[in-house]
Gaussian input, Z-matrix of N, CA and C with variables (Angstrom, degrees):
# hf/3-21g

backbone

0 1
 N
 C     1     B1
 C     2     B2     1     A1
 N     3     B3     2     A2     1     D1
 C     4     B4     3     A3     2     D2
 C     5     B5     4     A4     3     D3
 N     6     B6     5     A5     4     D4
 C     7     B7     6     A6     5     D5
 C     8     B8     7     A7     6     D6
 N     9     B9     8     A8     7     D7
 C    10    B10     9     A9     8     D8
 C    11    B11    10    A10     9     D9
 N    12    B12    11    A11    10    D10
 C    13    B13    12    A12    11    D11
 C    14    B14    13    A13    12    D12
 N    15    B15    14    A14    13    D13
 C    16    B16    15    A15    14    D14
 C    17    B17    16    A16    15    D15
 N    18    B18    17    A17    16    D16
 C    19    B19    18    A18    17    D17
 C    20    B20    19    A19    18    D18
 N    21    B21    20    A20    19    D19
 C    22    B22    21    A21    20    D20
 C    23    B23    22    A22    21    D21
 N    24    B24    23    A23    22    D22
 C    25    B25    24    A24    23    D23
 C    26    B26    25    A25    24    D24
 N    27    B27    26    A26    25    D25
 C    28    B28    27    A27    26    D26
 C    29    B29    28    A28    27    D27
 N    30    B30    29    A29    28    D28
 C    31    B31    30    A30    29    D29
 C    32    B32    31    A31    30    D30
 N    33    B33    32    A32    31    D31
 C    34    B34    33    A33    32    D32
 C    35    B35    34    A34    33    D33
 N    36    B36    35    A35    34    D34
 C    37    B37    36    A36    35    D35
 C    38    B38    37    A37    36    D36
 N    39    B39    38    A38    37    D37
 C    40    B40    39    A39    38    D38
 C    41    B41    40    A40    39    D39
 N    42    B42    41    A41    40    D40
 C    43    B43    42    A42    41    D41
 C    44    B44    43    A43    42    D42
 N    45    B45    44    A44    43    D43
 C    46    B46    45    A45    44    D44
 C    47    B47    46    A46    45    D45
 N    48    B48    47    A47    46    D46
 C    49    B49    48    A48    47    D47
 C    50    B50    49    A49    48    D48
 N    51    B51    50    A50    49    D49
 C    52    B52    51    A51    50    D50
 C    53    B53    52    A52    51    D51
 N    54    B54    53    A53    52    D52
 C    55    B55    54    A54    53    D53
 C    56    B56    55    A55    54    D54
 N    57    B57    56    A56    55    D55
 C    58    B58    57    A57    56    D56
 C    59    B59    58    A58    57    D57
 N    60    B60    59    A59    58    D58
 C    61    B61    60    A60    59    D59
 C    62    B62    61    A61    60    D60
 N    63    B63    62    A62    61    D61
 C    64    B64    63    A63    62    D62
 C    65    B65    64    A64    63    D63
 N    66    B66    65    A65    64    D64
 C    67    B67    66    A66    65    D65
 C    68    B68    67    A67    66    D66
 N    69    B69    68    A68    67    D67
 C    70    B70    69    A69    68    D68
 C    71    B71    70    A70    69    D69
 N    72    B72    71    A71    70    D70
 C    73    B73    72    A72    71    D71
 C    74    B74    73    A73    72    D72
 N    75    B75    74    A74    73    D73
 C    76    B76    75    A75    74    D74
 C    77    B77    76    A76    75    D75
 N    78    B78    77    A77    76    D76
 C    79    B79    78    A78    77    D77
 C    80    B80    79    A79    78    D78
 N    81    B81    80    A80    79    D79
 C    82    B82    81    A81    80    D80
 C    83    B83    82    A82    81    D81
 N    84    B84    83    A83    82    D82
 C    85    B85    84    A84    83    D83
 C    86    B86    85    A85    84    D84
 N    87    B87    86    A86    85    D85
 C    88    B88    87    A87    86    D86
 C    89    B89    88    A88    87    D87
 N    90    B90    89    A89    88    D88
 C    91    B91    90    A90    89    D89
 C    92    B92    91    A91    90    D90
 N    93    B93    92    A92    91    D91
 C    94    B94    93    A93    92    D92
 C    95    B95    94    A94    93    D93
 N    96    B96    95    A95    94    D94
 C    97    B97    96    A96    95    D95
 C    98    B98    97    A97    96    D96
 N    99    B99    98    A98    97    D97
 C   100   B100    99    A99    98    D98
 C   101   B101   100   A100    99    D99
 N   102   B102   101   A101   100   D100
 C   103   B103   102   A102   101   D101
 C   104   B104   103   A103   102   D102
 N   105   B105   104   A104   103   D103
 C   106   B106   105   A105   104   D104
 C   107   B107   106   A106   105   D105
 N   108   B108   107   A107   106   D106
 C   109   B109   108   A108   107   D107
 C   110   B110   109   A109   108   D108
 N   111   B111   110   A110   109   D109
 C   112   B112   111   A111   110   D110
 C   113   B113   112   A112   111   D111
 N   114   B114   113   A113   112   D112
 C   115   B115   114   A114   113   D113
 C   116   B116   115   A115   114   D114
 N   117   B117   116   A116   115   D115
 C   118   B118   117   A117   116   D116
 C   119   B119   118   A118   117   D117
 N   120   B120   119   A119   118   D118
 C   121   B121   120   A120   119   D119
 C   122   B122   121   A121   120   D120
 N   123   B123   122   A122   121   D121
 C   124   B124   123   A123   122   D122
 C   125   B125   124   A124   123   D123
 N   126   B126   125   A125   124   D124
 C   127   B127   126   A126   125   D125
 C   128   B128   127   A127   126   D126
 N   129   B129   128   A128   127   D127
 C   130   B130   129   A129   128   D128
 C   131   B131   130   A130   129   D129
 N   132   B132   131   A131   130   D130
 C   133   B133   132   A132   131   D131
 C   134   B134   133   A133   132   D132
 N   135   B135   134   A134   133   D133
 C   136   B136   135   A135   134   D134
 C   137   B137   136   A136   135   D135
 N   138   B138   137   A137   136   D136
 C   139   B139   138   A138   137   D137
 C   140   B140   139   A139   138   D138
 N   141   B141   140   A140   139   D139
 C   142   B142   141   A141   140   D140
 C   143   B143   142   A142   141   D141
 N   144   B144   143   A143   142   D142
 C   145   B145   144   A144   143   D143
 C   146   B146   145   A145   144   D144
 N   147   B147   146   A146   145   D145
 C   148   B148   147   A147   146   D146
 C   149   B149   148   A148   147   D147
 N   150   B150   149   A149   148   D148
 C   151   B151   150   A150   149   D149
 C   152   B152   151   A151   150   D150
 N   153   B153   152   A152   151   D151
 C   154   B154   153   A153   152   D152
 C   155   B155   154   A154   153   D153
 N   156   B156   155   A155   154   D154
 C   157   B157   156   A156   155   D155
 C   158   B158   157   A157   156   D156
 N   159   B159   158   A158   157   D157
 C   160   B160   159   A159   158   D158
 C   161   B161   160   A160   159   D159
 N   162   B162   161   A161   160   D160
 C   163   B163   162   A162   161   D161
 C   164   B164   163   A163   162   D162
 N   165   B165   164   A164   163   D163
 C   166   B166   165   A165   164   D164
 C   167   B167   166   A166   165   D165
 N   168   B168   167   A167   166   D166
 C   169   B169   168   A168   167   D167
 C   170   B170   169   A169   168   D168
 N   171   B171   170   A170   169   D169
 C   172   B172   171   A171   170   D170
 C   173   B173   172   A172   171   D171
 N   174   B174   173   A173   172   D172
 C   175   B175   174   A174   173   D173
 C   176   B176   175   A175   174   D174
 N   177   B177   176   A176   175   D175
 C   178   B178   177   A177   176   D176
 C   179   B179   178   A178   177   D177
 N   180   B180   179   A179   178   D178
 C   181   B181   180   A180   179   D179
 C   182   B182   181   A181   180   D180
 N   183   B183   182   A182   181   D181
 C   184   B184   183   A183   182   D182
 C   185   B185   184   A184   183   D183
 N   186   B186   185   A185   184   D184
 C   187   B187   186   A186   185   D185
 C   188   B188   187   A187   186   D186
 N   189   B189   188   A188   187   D187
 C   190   B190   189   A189   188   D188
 C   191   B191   190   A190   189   D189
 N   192   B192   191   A191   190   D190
 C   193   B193   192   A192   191   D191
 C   194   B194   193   A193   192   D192
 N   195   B195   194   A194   193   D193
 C   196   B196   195   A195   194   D194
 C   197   B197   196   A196   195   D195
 N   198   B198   197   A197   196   D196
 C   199   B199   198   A198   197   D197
 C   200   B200   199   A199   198   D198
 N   201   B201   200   A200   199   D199
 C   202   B202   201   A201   200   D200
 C   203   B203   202   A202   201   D201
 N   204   B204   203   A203   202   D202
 C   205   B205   204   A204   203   D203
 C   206   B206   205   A205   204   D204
 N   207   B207   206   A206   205   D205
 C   208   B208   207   A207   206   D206
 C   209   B209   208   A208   207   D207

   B1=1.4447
   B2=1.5283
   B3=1.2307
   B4=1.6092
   B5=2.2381
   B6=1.0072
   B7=1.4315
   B8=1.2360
   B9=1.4154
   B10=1.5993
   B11=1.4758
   B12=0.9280
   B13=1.7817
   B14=1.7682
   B15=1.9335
   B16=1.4626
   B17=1.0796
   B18=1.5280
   B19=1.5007
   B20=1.7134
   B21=1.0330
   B22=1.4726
   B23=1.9196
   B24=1.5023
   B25=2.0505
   B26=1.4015
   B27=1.4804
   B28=1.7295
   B29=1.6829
   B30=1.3463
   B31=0.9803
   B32=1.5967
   B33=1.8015
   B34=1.7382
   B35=1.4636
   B36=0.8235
   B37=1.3938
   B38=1.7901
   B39=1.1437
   B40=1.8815
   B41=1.4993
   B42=1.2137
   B43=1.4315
   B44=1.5153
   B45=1.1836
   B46=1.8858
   B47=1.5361
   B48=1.5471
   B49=1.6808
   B50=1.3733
   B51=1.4598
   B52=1.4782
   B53=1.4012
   B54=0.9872
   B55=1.4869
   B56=1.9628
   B57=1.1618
   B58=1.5936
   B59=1.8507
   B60=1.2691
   B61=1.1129
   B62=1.8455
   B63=1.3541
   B64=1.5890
   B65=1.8897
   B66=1.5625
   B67=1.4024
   B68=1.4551
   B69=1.0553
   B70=1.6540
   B71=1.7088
   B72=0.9110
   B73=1.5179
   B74=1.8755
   B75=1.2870
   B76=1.8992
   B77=1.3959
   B78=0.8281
   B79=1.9260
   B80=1.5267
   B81=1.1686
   B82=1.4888
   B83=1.7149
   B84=1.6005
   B85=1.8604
   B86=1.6376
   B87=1.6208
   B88=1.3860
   B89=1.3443
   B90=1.7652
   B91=1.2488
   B92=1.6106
   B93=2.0039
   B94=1.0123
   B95=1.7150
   B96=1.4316
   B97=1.5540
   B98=1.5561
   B99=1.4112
   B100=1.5945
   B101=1.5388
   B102=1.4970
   B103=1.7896
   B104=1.7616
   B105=1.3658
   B106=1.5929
   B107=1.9428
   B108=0.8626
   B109=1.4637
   B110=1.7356
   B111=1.5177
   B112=1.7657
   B113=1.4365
   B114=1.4696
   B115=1.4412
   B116=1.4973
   B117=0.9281
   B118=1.3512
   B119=2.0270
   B120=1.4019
   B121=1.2318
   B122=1.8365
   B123=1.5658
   B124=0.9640
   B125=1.5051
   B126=1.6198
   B127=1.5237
   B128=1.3712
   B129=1.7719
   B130=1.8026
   B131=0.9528
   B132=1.3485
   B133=1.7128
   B134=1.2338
   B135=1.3336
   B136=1.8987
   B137=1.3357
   B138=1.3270
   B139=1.9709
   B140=1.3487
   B141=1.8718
   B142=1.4908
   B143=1.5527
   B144=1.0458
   B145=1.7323
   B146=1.5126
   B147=1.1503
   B148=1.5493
   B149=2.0234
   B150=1.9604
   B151=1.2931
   B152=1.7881
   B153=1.4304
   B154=1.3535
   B155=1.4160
   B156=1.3131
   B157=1.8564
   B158=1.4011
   B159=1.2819
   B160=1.9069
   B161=1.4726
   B162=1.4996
   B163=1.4548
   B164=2.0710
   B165=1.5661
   B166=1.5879
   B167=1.4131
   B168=1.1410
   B169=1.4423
   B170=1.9257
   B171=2.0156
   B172=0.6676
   B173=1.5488
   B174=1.4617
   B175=0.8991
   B176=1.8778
   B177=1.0631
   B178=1.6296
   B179=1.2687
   B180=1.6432
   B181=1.8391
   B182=1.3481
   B183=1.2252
   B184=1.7870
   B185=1.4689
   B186=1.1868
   B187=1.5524
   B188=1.3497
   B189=1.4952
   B190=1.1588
   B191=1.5698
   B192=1.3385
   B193=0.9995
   B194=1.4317
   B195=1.7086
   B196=1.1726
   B197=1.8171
   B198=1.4167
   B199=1.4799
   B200=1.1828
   B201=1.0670
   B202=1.4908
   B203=1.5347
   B204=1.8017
   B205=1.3546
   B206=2.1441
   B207=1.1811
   B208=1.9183
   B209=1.4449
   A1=109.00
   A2=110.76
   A3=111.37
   A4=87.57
   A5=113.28
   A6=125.02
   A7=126.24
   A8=140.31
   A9=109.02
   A10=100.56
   A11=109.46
   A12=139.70
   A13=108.44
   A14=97.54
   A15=90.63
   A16=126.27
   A17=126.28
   A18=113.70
   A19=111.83
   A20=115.45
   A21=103.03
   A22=89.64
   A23=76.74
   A24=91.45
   A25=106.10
   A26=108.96
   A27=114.99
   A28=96.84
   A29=130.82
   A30=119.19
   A31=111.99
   A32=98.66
   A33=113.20
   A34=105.19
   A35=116.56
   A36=106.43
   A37=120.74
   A38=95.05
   A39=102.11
   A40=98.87
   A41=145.16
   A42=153.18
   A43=113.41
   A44=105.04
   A45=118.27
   A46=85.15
   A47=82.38
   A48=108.30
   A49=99.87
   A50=113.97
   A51=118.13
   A52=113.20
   A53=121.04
   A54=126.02
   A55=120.45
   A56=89.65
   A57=92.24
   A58=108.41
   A59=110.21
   A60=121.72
   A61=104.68
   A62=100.41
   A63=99.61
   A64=89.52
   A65=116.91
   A66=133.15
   A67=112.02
   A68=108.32
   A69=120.35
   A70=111.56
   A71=150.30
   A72=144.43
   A73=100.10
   A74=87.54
   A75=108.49
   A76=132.65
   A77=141.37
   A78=142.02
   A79=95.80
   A80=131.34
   A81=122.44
   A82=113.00
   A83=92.02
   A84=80.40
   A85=88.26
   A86=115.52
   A87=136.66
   A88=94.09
   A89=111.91
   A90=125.25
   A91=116.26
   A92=103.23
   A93=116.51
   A94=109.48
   A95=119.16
   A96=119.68
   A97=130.28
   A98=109.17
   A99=114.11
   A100=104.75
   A101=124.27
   A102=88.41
   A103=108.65
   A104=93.71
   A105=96.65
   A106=102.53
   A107=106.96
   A108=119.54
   A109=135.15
   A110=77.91
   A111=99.14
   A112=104.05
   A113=135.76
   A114=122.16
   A115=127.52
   A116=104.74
   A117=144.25
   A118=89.09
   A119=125.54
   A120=157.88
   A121=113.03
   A122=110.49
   A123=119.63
   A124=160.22
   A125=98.55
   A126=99.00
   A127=109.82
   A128=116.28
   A129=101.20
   A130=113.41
   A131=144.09
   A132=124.46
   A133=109.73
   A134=121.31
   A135=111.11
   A136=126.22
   A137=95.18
   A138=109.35
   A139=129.02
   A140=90.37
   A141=105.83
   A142=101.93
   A143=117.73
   A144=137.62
   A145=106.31
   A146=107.07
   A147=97.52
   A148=88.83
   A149=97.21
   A150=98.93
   A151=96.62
   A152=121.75
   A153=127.71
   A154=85.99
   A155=112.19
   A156=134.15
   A157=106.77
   A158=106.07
   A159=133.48
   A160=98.84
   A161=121.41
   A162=118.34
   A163=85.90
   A164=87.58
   A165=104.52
   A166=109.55
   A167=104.50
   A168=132.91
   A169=114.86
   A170=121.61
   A171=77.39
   A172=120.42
   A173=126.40
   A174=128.54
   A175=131.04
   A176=112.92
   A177=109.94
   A178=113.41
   A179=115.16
   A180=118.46
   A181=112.05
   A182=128.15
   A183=118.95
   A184=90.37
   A185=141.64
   A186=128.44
   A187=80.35
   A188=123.07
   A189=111.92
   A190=120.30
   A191=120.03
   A192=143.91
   A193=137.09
   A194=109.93
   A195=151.47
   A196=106.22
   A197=93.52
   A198=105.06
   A199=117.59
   A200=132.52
   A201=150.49
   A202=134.12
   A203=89.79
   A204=105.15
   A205=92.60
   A206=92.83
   A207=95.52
   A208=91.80
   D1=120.05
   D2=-157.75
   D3=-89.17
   D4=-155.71
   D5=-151.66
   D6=178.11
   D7=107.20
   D8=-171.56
   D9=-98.45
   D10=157.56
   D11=167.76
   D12=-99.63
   D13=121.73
   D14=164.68
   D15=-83.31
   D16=163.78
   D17=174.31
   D18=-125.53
   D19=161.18
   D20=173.52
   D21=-177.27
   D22=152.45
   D23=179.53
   D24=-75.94
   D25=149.40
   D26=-176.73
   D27=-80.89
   D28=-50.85
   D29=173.02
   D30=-116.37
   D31=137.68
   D32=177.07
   D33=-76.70
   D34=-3.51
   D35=179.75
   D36=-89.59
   D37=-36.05
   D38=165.95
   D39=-115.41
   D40=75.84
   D41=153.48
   D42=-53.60
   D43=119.74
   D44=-179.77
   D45=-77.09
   D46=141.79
   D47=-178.69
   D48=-98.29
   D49=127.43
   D50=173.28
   D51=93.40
   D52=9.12
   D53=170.74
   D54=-81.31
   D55=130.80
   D56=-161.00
   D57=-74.84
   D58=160.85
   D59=-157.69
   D60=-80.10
   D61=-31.67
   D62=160.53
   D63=-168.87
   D64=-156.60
   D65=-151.32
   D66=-158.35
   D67=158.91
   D68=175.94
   D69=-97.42
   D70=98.59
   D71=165.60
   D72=-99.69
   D73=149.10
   D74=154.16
   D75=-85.63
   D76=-174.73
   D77=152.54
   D78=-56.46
   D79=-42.90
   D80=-167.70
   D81=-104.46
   D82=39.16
   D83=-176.66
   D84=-105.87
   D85=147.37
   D86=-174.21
   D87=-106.59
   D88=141.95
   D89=153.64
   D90=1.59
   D91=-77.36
   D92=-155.24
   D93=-91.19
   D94=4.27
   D95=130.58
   D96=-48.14
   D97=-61.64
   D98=176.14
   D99=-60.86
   D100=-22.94
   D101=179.91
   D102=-96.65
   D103=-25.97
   D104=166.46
   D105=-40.45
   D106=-81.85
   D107=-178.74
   D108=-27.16
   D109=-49.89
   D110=160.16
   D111=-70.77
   D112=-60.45
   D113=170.31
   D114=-30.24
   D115=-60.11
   D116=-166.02
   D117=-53.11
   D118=-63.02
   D119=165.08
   D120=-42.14
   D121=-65.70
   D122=147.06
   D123=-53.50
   D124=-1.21
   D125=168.40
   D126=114.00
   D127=27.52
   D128=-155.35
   D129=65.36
   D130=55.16
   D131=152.97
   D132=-82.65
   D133=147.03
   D134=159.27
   D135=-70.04
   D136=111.77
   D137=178.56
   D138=7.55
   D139=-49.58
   D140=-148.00
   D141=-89.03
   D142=-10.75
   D143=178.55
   D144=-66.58
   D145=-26.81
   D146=-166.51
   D147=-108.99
   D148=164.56
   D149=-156.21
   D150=-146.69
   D151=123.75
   D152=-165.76
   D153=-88.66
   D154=136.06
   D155=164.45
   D156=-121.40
   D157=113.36
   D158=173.62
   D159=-75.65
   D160=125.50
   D161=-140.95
   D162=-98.80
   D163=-33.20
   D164=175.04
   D165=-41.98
   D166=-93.62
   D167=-176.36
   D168=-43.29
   D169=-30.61
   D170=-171.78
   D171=96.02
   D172=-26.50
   D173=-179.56
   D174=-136.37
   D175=161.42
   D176=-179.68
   D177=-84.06
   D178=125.07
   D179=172.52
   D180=-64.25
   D181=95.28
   D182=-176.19
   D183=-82.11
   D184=-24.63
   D185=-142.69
   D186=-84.05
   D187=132.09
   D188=168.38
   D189=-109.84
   D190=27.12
   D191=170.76
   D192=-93.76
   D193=-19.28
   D194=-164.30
   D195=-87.31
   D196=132.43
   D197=175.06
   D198=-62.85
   D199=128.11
   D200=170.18
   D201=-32.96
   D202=-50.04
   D203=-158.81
   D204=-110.89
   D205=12.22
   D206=-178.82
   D207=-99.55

């Protein structure tokens, strides 16, 4: 069961060019799938540049191993 993911820049003031408006993930998409993906989307960026924010929590997913949709 696919899912979309929103996306949006942390800051408007330096806005990544080419960044998609949101994404498709599964039950089994990991952290470090979605930034692969967003790179990938974005123009070559390196993965590790980009940063998942849990809208709940308030906080950043570092685990990048970690299920997405948990």
């Amino acid at each position: 069961m696919a899912t979309t993911l929103k996306v949006t820049n942390r800051s408007p003031r330096q806005p990544i060019k080419r960044l998609p408006t949101s994404i498709e993930i599964n039950e089994k998409t990991t952290v470090q799938d979605v930034k692969e993906q967003l790179a990938k989307q974005a123009g070559g960026w390196d993965p590790n540049r980009f940063g998942l924010f849990d809208p709940t929590t308030k906080k950043i997913l570092k685990d990048r191993k970690a299920l997405v949709l948990n």
